[in-house]
N, C-alpha and C positions, 0 to 999 in steps of 0.2 A: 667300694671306694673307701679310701682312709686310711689303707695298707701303709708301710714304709718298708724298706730292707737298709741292709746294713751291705755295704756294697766297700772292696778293697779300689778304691781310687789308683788307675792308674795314668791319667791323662785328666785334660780339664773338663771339666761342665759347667754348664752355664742353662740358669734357667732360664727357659723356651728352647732347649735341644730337645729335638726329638730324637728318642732313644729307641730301642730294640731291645725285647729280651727273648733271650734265644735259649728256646725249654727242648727239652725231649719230644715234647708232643706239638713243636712248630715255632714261630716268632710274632712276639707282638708287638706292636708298636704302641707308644705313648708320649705324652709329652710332659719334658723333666721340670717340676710347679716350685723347689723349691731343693737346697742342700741343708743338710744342720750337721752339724761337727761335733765332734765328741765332749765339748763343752756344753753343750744345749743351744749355741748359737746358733743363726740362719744367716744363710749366704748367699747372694745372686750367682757367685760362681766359685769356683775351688780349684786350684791344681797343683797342690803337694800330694806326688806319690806317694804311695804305700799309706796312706792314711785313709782309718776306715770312717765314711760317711753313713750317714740317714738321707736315703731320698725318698720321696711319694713313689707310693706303685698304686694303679689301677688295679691290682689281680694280684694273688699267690703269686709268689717266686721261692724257689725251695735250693737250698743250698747245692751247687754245681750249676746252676744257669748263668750264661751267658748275659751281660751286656754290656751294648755295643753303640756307641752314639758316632757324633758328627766325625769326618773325616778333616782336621783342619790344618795340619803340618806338611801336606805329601800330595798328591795325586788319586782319589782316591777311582776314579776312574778304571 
């Protein structure tokens, strides 16, 4: 526990999303505790693309995995 990754923001998050990280070896689920922004700030939620965040991980993530959160513009059905 204590992990963070540095994750290319492409859509919004918002802490209490429950996220997915999607590895080689299966997907796990977690739930998203907090964002911090390349100033050192923290944020309840974030959504300027292309901008690289810190978020909490549970577990290893290794560069090329997958995540994937809430469905909230579309139909996700």
């Amino acid at each position: 526990l204590g992990k963070s990754a540095l994750v290319d923001l492409r859509g919004k998050l918002v802490a209490g999303d429950s996220l997915e990280l999607m590895t080689p070896n299966g997907v796990r689920a977690f739930t998203l505790e907090r964002i911090v922004l390349p100033d050192g700030t923290s944020r309840e939620s974030y959504s300027v693309a292309r901008t690289l965040v810190g978020i909490n991980m549970p577990f290893e993530a290794e560069p090329g995995d997958l995540l994937r959160g809430p469905c909230r513009n579309h139909d996700c059905e």
